[in-house]
VODREN-410531 format. One line per field, with one value per residue (C-alpha): residue in one letter; x, y, z; residue number from 1. Coordinates in steps of 0.001 Angstrom, whole numbers, plus 524288, in hexadecimal, padded with zeros to 5 digits. Last residue first. Example, Ala and Ser with C-alpha at 12.3 -4.5 7.8 and 13.67 -1.06 7.14 Angstrom:
! VODREN-410531
aa (s|a)
c1 (83566|8300C)
c2 (7FBDC|7EE6C)
c3 (81BE4|81E78)
i (2|1)
***
This chain:
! VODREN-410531
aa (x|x|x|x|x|x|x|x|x|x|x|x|x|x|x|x|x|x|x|x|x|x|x|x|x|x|x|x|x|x|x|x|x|x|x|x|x|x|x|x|x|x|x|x|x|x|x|x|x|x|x|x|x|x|x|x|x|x|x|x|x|x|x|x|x|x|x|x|x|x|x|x|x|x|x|x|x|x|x|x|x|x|x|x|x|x|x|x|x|x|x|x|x|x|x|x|x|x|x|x|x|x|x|x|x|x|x|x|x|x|x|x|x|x|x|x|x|x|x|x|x|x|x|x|x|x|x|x|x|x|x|x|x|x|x|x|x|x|x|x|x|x|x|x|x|x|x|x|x|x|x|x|x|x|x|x|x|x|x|x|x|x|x|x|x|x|x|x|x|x|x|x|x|x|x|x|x|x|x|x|x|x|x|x|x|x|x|x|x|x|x|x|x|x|x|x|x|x|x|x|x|x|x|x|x|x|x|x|x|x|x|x|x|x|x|x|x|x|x|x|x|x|x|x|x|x|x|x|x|x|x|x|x|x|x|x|x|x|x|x|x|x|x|x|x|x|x|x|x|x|x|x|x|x|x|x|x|x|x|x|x|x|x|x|x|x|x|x|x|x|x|x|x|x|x|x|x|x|x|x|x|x|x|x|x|x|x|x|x|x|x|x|x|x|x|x|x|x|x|x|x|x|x|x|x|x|x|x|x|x|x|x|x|x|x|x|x|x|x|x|x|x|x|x|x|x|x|x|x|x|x|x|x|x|x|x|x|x|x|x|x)
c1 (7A515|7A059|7AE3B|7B313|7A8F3|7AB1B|7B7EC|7B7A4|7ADE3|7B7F6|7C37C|7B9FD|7B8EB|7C64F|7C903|7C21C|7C5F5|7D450|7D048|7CBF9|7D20B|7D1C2|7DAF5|7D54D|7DCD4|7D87D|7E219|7E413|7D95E|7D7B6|7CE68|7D094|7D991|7D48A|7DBF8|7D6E9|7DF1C|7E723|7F112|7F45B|7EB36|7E232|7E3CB|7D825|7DD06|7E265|7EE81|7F58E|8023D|805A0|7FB7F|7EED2|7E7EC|7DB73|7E0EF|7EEBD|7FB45|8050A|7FD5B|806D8|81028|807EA|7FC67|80241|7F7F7|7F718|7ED13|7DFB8|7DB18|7D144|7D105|7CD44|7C324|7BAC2|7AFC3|7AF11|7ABBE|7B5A6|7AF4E|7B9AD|7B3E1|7B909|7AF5A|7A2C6|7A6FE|7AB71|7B526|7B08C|7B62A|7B00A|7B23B|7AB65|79C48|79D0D|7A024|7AD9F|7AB68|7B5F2|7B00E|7BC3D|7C136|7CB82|7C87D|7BDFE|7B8D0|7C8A7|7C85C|7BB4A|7BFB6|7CCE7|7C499|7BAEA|7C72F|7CE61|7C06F|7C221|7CFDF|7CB1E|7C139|7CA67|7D40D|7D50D|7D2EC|7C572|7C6CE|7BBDB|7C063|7CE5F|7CA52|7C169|7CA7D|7D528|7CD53|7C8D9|7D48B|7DAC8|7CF3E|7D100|7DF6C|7DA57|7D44E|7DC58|7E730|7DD11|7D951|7E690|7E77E|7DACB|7DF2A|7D8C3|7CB4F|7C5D3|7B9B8|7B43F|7A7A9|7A996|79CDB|798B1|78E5D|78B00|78295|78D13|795B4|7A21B|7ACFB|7B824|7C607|7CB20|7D3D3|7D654|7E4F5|7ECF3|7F559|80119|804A7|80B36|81908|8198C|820B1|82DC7|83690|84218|84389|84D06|840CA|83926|843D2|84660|837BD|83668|842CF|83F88|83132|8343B|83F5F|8345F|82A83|83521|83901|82A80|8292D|83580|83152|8239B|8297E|827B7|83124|83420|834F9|82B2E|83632|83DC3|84D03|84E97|85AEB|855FC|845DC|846CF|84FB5|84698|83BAE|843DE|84A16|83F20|83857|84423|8452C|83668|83675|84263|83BA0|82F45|8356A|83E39|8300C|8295D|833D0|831BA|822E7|821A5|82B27|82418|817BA|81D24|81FA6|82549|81A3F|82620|82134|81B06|814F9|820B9|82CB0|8205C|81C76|82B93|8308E|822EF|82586|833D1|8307F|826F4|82F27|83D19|83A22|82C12|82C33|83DB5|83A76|82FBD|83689|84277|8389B|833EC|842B7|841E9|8388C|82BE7|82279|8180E|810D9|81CF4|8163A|80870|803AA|8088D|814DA|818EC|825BC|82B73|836D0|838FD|8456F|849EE|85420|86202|86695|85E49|8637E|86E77|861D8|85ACD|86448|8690F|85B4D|856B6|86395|86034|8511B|85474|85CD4|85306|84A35|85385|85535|8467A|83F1F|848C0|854E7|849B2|8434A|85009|85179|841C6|8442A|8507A|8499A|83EFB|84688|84E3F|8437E|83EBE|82ECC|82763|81AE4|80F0C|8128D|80E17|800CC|7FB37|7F1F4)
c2 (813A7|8045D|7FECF|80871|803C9|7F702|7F668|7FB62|7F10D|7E716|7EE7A|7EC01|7DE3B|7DC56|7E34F|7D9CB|7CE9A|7D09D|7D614|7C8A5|7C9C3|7D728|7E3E4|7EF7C|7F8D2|8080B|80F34|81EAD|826AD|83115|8247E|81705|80CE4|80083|7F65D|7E888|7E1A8|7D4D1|7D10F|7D6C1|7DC59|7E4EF|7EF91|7F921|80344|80F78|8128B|81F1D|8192F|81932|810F0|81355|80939|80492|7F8EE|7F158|7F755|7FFF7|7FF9B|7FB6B|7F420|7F20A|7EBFA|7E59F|7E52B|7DB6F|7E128|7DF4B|7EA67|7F42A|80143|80EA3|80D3E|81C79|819B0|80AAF|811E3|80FE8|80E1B|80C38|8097F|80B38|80A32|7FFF0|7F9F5|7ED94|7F625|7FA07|7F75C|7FDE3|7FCC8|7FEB9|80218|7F36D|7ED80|7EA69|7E965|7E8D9|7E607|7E91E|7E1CC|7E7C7|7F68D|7FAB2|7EFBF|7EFA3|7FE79|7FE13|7F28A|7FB7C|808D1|7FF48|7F9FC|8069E|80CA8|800E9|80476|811FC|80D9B|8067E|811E8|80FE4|801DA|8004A|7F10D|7EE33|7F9BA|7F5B4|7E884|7EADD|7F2F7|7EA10|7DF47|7E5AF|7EA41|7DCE1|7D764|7E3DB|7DF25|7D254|7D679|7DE0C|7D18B|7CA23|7D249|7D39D|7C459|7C45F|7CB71|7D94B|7D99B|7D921|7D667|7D27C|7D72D|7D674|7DCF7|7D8E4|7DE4C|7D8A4|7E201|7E0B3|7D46B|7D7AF|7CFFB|7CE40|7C846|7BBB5|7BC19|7CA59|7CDEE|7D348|7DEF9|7DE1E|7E627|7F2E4|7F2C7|7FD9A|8094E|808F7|816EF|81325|81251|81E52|82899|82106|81DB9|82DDD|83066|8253C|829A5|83799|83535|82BD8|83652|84096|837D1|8349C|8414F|84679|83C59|83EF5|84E3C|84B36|84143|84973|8498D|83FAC|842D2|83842|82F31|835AD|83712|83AE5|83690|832A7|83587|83C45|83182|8289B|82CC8|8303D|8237F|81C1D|825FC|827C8|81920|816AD|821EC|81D26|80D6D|81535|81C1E|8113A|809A3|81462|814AE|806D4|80745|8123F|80C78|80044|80772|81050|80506|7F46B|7EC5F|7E150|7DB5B|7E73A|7DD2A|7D6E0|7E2F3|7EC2E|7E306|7DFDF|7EE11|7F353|7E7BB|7EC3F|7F92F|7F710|7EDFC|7F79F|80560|80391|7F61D|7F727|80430|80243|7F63C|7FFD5|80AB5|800CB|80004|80B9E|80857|80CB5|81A95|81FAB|82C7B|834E0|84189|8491C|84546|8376C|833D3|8236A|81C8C|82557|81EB3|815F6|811F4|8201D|81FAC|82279|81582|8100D|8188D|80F1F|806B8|81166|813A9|806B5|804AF|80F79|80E66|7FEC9|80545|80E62|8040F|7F926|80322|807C2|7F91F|7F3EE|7FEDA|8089A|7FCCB|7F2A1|7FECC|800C0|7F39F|7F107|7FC27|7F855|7EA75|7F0C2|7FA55|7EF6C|7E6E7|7F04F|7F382|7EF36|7F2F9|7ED55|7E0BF|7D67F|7D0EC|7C85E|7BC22)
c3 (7739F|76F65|76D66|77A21|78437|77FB9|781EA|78EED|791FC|78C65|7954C|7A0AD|79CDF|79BEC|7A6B9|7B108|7A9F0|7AAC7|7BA79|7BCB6|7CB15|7D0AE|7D24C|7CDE6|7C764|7C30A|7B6F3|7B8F0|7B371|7A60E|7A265|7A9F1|7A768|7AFAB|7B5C8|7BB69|7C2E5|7C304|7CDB8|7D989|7E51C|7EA8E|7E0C3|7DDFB|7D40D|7D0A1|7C67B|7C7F7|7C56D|7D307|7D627|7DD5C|7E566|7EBC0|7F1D4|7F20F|7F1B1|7EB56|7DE56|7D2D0|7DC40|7E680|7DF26|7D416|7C9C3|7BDCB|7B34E|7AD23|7A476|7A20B|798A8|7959A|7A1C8|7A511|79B45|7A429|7B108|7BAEF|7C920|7D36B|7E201|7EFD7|7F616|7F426|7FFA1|7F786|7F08F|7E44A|7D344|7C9DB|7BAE5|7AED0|7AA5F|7A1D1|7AEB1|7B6E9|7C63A|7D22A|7DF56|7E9C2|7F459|7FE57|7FD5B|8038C|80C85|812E3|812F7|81BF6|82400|82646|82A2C|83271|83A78|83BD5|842EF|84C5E|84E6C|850C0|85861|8618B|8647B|87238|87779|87D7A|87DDD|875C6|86BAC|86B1F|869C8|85EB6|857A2|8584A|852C0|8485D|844A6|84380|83ADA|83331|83088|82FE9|825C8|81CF4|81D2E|81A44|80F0E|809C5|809C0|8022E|7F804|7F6D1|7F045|7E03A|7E036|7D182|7C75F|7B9E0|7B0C3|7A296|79BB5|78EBF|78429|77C29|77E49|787BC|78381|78C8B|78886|7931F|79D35|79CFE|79B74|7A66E|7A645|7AEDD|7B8D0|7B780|7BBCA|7C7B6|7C3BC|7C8EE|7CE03|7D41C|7E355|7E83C|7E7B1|7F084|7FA9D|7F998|7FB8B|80934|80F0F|80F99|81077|81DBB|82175|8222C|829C9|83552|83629|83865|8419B|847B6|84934|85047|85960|864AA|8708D|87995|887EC|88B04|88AFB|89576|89598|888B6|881C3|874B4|8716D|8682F|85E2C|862D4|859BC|85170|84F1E|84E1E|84528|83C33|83B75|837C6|82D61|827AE|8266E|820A3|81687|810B0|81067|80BBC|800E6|7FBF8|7FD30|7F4A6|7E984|7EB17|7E9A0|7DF79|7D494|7D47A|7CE20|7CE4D|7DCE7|7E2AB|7EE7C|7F347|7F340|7F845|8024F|807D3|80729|80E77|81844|819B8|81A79|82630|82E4C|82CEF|830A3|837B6|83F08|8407B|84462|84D12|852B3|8564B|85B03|865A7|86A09|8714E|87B81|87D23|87DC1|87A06|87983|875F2|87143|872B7|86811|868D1|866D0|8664D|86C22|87472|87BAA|884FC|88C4C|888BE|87C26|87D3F|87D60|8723A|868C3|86183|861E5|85874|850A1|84BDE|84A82|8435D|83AA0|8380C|83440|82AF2|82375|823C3|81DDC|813EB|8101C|80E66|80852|80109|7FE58|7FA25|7F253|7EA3A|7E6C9|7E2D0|7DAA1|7D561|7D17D|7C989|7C295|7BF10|7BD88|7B2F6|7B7A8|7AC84|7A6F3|7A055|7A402|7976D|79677|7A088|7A110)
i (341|340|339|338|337|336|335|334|333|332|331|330|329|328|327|326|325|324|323|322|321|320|319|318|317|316|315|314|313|312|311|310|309|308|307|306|305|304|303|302|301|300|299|298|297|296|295|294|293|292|291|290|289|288|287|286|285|284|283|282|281|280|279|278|277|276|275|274|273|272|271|270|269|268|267|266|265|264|263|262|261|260|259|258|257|256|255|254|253|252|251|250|249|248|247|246|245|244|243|242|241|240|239|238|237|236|235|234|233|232|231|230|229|228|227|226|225|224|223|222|221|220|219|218|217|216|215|214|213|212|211|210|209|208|207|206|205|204|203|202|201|200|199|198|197|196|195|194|193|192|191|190|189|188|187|186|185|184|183|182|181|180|179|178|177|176|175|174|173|172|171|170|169|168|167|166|165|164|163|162|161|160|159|158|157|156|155|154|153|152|151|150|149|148|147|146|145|144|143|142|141|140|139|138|137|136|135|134|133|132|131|130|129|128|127|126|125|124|123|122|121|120|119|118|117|116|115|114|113|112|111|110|109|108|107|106|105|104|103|102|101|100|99|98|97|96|95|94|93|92|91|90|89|88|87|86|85|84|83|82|81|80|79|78|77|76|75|74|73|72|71|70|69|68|67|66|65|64|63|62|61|60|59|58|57|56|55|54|53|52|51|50|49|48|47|46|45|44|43|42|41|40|39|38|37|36|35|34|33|32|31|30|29|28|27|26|25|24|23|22|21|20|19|18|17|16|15|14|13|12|11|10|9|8|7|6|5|4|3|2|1)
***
């Protein structure tokens, strides 16, 4: 059961936003790359039959042919954008706000960055008559990262301003009593959804592997692999499942490592309620998050969650099933606290 939308975004504001970050994420990238292309084929000719491909320390390292920098481009300027255009268009739904805003102009950001690079990169290297003549790629880097703020602030600034519609607030399925005397505790896990979790896994799965056969086989840079591996099982343990807990002494919610863990004594709570939370487009993601509004909380995925206004302190949000229940009773303690206060 719902009550009414505590905000809303007007769907004309709504619908120039999403205009304005189609032509910053999806057409300015297709734009930067066509040039980089046009460019960098019209430049074929004068190019060595390979060229530096990667600088080390102490320069040009590696080398191939030209046409690798194409795929890089069309992988870097175009591929990437168009996923972040895709995700952000699927997963902020209406709860439009900074994340889509953010995404919109990293993606116009990224796809300049990309051509910039490319082109630089072969841009010193025209006309030499020995590929390990190439100079450093110090200054294109530095190019590359100034036109990718450039591009990435003024893409920002063009997209209106939209605060993220706030998510509904959710009613408790049925009122809570607490007799005197009667202690009453709610205990639930609350854990990424399980396609998230494969996805982590195999992941790891993947990692493992690689480490162990670049540690059998003697390949360089094996431990650190290895080392990668226990960093990422580590993460996984610490912030894909957590123990949330709601007792007369207040709230606490722990990952299953014991860290990290929210205790929120029940002097500190105002109030509790149940609401509808849109991870990306209030949060900009999944996990232990902060919104732009300030607000904190642990979101691993849509749907009900609990929220609690704390004293002289932003709001904190756990996402978890039962969360009506869960703040009803902690509003009842709260209650209770203030009837006998």
């Amino acid at each position: 059961m719902t009550t009414h939308d505590l905000t809303r975004t007007p769907p004309s504001l709504l619908r120039r936003a999403r205009l304005i970050f189609f032509l910053v994420a999806v057409v300015v990238p297709i734009v930067s790359t066509v040039i980089g292309t046009i460019v960098l084929l019209a430049w074929l000719p004068s190019l060595p039959a390979q060229v530096a491909t990667h600088w080390g320390v102490d320069g040009a390292d590696a080398f191939g042919p030209a046409s690798a920098y194409l795929w890089i481009l069309l992988a870097v300027g175009l591929g990437l954008p168009a996923v972040m255009a895709f995700v952000t268009l699927a997963a902020v739904g209406d709860h439009w706000g900074g994340a889509a805003r953010s995404m919109g102009a990293l993606a116009a950001g990224l796809s300049v960055f990309a051509t910039v690079l490319t082109l630089g990169s072969l841009a010193i290297q025209r006309e030499l008559a020995e590929s390990a003549d190439v100079p450093g790629i110090g200054g294109v880097i530095a190019l590359s990262f100034g036109a990718l703020l450039v591009v990435g602030a003024v893409a920002w600034a063009v997209q209106p301003r939209v605060r993220p519609e706030s998510g509904r607030v959710l009613l408790p399925k049925h009122v809570v009593h607490i007799a005197e005397g009667e202690r009453v505790v709610w205990v639930a896990t609350t854990s990424m959804p399980r396609a998230a979790l494969s996805a982590l896994l195999i992941l790891l799965l993947g990692l493992v592997a690689l480490a162990a056969y670049m540690l059998v086989t003697g390949v360089q840079g094996g431990w650190i692999v290895a080392a990668v591996v226990v960093v990422v099982a580590v993460a996984m343990a610490a912030t894909t499942t957590f123990r949330v807990r709601v007792t007369p002494e207040g709230f606490a919610a722990r990952a299953l490592l014991g860290w990290p863990r929210v205790t929120i004594p029940l002097d500190e709570i105002e109030s509790a309620r149940a609401v509808d939370v849109s991870p990306f487009g209030e949060f900009g993601g999944w996990g232990w998050r902060i919104a732009v509004d300030g607000r904190t909380g642990i979101i691993m995925r849509r749907g009900s969650a609990i929220e609690i206004t704390r004293r002289d302190r932003r709001p904190f949000i756990v996402t978890i099933d039962g969360a009506e229940d869960a703040a009803a009773l902690l509003q009842a303690f709260i209650d209770n606290r203030e009837a006998t206060s």
